[in-house]
C-alpha positions as a Markdown table, in Angstrom:
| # | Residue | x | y | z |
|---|---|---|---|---|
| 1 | Unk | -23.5 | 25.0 | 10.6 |
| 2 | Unk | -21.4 | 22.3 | 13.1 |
| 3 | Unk | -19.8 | 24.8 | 15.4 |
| 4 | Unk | -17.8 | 24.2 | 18.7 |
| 5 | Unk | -17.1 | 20.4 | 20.1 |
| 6 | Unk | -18.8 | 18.8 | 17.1 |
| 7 | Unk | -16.7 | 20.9 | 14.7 |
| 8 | Unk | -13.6 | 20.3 | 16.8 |
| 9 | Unk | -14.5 | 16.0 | 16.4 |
| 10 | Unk | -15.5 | 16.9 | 12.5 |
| 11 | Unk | -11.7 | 18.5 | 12.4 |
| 12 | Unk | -10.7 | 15.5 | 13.8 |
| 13 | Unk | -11.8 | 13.0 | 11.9 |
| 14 | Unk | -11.2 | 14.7 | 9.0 |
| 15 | Unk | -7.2 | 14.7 | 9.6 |
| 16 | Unk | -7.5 | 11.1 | 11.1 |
| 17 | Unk | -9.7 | 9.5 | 8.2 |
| 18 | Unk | -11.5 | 6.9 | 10.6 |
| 19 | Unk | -12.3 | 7.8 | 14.2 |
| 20 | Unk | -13.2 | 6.0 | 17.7 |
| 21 | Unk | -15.4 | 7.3 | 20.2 |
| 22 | Unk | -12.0 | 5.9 | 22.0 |
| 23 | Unk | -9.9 | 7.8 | 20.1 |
| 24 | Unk | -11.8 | 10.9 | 20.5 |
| 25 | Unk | -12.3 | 10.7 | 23.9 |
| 26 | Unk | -8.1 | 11.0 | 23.8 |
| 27 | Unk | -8.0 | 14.3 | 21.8 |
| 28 | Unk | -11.2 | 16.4 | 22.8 |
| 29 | Unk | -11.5 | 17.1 | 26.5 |
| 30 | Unk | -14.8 | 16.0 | 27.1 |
| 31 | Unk | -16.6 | 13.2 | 28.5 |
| 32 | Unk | -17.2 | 9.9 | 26.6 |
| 33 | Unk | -20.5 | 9.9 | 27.0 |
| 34 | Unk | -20.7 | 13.4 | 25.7 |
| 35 | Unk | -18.7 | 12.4 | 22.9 |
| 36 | Unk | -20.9 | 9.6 | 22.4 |
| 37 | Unk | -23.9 | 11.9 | 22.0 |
| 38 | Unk | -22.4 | 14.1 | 19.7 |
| 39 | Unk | -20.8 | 11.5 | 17.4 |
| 40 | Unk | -24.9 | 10.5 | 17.3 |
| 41 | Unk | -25.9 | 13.9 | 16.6 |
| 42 | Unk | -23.7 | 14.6 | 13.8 |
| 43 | Unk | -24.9 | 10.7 | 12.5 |
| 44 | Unk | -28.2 | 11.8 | 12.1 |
| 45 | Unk | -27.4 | 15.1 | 10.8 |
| 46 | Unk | -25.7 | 13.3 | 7.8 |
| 47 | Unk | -22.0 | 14.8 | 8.8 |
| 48 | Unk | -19.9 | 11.2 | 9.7 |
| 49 | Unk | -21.3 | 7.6 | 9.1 |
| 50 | Unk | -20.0 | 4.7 | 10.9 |
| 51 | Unk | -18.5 | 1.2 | 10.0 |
| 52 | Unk | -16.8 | -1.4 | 11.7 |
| 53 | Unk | -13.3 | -2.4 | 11.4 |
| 54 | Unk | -11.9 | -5.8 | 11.9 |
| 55 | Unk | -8.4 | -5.7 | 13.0 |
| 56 | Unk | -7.4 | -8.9 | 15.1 |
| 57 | Unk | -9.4 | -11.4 | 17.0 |
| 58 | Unk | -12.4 | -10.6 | 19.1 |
| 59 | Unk | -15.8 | -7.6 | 18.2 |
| 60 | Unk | -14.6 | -5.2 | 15.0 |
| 61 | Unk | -14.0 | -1.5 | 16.3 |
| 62 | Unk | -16.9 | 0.8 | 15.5 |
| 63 | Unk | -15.0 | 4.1 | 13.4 |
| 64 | Unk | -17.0 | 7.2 | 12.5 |
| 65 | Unk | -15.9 | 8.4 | 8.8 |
| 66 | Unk | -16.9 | 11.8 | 7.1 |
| 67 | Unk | -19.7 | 11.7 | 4.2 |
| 68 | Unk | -20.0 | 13.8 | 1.1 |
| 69 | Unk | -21.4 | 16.4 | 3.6 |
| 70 | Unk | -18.9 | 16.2 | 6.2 |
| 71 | Unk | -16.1 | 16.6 | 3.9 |
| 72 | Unk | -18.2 | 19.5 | 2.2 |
| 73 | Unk | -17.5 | 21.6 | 5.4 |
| 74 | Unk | -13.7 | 21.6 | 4.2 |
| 75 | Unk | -12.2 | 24.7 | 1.9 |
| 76 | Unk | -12.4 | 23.7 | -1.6 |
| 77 | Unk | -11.4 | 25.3 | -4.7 |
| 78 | Unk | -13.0 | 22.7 | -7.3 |
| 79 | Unk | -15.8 | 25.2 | -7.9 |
| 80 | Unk | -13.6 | 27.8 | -9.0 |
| 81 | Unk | -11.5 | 25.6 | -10.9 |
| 82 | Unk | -14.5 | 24.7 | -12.7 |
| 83 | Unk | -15.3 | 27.9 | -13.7 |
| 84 | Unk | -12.0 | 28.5 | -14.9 |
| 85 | Unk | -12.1 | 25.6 | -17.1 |
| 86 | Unk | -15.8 | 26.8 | -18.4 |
| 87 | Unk | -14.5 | 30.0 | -19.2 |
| 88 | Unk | -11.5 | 28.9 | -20.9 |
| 89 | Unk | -13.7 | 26.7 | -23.1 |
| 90 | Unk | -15.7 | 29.5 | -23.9 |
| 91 | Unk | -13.3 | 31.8 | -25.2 |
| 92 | Unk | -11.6 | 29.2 | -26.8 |
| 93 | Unk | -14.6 | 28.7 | -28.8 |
| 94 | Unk | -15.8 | 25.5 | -27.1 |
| 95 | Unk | -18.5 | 26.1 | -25.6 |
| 96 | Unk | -20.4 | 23.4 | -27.4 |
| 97 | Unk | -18.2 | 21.3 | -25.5 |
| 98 | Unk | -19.8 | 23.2 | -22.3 |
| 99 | Unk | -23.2 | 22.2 | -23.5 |
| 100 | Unk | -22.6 | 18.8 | -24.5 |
| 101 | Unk | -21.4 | 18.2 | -20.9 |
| 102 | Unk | -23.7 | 19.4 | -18.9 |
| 103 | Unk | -27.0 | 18.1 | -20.9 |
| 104 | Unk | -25.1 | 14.8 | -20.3 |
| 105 | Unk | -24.6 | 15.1 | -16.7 |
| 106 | Unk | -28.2 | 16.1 | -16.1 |
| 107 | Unk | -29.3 | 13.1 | -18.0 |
| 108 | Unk | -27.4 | 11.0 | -15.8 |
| 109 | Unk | -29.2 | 12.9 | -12.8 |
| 110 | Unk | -32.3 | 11.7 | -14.0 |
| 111 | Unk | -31.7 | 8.3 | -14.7 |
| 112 | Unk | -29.9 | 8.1 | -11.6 |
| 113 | Unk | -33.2 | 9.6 | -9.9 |
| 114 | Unk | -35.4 | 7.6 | -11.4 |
| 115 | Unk | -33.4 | 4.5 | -10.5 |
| 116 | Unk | -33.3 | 5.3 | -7.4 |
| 117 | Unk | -37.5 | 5.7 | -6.9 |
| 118 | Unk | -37.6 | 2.8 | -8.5 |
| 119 | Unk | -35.2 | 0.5 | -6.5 |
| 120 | Unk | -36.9 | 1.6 | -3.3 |
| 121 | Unk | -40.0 | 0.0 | -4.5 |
| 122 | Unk | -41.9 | 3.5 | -3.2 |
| 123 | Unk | -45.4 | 3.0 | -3.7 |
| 124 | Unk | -46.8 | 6.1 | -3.2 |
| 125 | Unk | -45.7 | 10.1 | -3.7 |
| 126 | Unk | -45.1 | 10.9 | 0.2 |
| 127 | Unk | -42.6 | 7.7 | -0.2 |
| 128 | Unk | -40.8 | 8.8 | -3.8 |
| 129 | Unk | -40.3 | 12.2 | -2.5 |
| 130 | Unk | -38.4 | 10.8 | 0.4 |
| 131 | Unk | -36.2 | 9.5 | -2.2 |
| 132 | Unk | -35.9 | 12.7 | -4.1 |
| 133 | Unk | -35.4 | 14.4 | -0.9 |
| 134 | Unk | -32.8 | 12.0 | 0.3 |
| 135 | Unk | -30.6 | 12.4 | -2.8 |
| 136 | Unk | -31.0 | 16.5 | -3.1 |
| 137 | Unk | -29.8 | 16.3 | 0.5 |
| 138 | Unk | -26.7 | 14.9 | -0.9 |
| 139 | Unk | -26.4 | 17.2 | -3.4 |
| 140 | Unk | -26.3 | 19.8 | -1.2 |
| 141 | Unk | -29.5 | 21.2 | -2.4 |
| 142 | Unk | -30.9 | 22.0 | 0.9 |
| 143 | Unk | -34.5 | 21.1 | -0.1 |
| 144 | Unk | -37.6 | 21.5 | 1.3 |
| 145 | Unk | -40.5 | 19.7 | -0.6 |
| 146 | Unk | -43.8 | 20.1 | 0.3 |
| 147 | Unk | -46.9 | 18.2 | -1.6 |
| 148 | Unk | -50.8 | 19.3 | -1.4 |
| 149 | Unk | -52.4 | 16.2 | -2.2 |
| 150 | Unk | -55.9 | 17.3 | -2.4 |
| 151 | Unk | -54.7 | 20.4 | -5.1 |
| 152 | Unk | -52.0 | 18.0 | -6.9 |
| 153 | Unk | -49.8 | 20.2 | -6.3 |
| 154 | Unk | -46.0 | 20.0 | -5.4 |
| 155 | Unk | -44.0 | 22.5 | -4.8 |
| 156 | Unk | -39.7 | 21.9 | -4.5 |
| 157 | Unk | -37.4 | 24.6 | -2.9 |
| 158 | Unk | -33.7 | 24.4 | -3.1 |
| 159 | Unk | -32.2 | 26.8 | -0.9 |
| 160 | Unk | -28.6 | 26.0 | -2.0 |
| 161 | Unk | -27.1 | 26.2 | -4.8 |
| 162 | Unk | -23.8 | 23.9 | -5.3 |
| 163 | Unk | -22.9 | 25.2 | -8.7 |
| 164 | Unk | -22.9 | 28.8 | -7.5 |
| 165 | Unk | -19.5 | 29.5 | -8.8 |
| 166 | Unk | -20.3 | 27.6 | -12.0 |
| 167 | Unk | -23.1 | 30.1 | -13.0 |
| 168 | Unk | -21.4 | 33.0 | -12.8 |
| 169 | Unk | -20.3 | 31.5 | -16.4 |
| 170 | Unk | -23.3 | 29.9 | -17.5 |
| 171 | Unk | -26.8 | 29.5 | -17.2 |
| 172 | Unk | -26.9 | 25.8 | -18.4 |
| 173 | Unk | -27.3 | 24.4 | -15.2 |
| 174 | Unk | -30.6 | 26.3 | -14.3 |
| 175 | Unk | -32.5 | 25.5 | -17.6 |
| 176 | Unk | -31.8 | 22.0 | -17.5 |
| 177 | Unk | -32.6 | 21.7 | -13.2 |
| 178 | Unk | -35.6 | 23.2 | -14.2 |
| 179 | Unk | -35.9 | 20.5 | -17.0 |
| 180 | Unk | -34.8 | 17.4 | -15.5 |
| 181 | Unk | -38.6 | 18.7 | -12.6 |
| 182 | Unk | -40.0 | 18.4 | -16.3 |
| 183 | Unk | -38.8 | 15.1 | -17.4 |
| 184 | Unk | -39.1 | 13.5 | -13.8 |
| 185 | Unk | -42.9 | 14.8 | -12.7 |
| 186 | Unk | -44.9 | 16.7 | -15.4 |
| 187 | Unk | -43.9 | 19.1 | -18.2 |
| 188 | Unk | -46.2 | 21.6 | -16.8 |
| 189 | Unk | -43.1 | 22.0 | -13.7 |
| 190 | Unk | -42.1 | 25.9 | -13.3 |
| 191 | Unk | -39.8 | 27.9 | -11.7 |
| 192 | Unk | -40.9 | 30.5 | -9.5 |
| 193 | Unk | -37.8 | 31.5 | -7.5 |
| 194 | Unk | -34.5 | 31.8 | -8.9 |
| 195 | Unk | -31.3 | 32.6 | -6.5 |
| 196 | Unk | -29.6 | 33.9 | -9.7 |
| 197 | Unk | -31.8 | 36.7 | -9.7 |
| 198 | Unk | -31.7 | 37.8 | -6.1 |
| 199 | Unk | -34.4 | 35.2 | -4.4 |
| 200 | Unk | -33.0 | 33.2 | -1.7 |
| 201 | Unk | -34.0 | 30.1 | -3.1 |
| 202 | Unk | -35.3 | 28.3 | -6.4 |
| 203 | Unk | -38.8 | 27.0 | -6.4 |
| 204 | Unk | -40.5 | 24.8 | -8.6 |
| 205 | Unk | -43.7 | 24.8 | -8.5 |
| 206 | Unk | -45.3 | 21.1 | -10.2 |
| 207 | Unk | -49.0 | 19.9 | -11.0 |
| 208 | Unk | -48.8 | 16.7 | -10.3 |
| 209 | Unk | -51.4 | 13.5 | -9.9 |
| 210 | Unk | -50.5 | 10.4 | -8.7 |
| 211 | Unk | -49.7 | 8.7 | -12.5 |
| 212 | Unk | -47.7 | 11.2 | -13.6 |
| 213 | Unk | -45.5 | 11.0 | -10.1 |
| 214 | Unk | -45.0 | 7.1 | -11.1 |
């Protein structure tokens, strides 16, 4: 959770769109090397990103921006909207609508996974779990991977669930997490752990060898 200065310069550059260290160092009472530090801090946490910005002659401005993760931090309704549209569907009798939707979206997940692996030219598991890793992060997964390579065994936690709201209408989006782990590593892949049913995380637990993983 970004609490105190850093959630003050999130606030910030959330109702500014683009942000200097300059312009910071205008708003937030603190000192600019402070400021500096944090806008670092919340860099490598994955909150802002930075780019720079030619406006005139002479060196472009360096701006701080939010990611997917910064803006995340922000009230939104989109997962209750979407649960009212899933619902409506349903008793509408659509729900094949429901299904045909989500199997397609996972689909995309896995080609979009597997793109990924394969564009960073990863040569090894350690290195293609790094890209997993990278794009559950973005997901807002919260995951924690962790791979016994003398037991090929690997063993995925998410400890967040981003379609919370959207299960609470259907279970479609568990079977097919659990079957994209399938599809991706080894058909073998189970779930061990399931926050639907109370556990504070979902776990899948995968046997996996070094072939299967490429």
């Amino acid at each position: 959770m970004v609490t105190g200065s850093k959630k003050e310069i999130i606030d910030l550059v959330k109702r500014k769109g683009t942000l200097s260290i300059d312009e910071a160092v205008a708003q937030i009472d603190l000192a600019k090397t402070t400021l500096r530090e944090h806008f670092l801090q919340l860099e490598r946490d994955g909150y802002v990103e930075r780019e720079y910005v030619r406006s005139g002659p002479g060196r472009p401005s360096l701006q701080y921006q939010l990611t997917p993760k910064g803006n995340s931090l922000f009230p939104s309704s989109e997962s209750a909207l979407i649960r009212s549209i899933i619902k409506y569907l349903k008793e509408n009798d659509k729900e094949e609508l429901v299904e045909d939707f989500f199997e397609d979206f996972w689909q995309q997940r896995l080609h979009s996974a597997q793109d990924r692996i394969d564009q960073s030219s990863a040569e090894n598991m350690e290195s293609k779990l790094k890209v997993l890793m990278a794009m559950l992060e973005e997901e807002g997964f919260m995951p924690e991977i962790e791979l016994d390579a003398e037991e090929e065994a690997l063993e995925i936690k998410e400890c967040n669930c981003p379609f919370s709201e959207v299960i609470k209408e259907t279970r479609l989006p568990c079977q097919l997490e659990e079957m994209f782990y399938k599809k991706l590593f080894n058909e073998a892949a189970e779930r061990t752990t399931y926050i639907a049913e109370g556990d504070h995380a979902c776990t899948y637990d995968i046997p996996i060898t070094e072939e299967k993983g490429s």
